[in-house]
C-alpha positions in Angstrom: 173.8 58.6 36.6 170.9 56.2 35.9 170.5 54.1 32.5 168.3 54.5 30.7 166.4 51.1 29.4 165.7 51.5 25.6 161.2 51.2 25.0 160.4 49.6 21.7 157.7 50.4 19.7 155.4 48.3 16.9 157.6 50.3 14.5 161.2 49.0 15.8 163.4 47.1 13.5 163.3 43.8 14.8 166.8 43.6 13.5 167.8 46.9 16.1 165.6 45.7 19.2 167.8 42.1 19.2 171.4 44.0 18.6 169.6 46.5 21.5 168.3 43.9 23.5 169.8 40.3 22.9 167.0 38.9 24.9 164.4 39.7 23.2 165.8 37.2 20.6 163.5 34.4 22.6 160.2 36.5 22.0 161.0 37.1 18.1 161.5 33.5 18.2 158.4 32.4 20.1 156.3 34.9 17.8 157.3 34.8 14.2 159.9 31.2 14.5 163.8 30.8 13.8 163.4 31.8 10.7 163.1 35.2 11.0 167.2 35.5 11.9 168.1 34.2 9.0 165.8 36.4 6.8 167.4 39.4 5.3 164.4 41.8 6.0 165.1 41.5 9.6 167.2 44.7 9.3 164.4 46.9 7.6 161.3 44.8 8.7 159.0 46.3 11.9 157.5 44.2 14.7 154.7 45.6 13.4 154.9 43.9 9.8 156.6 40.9 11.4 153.2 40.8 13.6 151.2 41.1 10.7 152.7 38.4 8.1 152.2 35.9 11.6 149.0 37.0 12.5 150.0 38.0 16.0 149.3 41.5 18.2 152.4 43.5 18.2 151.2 44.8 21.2 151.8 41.9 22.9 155.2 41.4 21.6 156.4 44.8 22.5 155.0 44.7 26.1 156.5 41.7 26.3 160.4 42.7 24.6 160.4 46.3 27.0 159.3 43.8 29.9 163.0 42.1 29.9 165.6 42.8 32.3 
């Protein structure tokens, strides 16, 4: 059996990609700052809207969050 490695998309949870992929925690961090894990809307809010409120591509982040491991 192989594993399959979980993509994310603009539209993940950033809340669901760090439970998913703890390492990812370091690019949500460079991107949008420490604050962000202690915000509440990190279980509802997207990369996407994350990306948005910080004025950064979410492209970027994503190709950079499914580019771990």
């Amino acid at each position: 059996m192989s594993e399959t490695k979980t993509k994310f998309t603009k539209d993940s949870v950033i809340g669901d990609v760090v439970k998913s992929s703890p390492a990812a925690e370091k690019i949500i961090e460079k991107y949008f700052g420490k604050g962000c894990f202690t915000c509440p809307g990190i279980k509802l809010e997207s990369i996407v809207f994350g990306s948005t409120m910080h004025g950064v591509d979410p492209e970027k982040i994503v190709k950079e969050i499914n580019e771990l491991e």
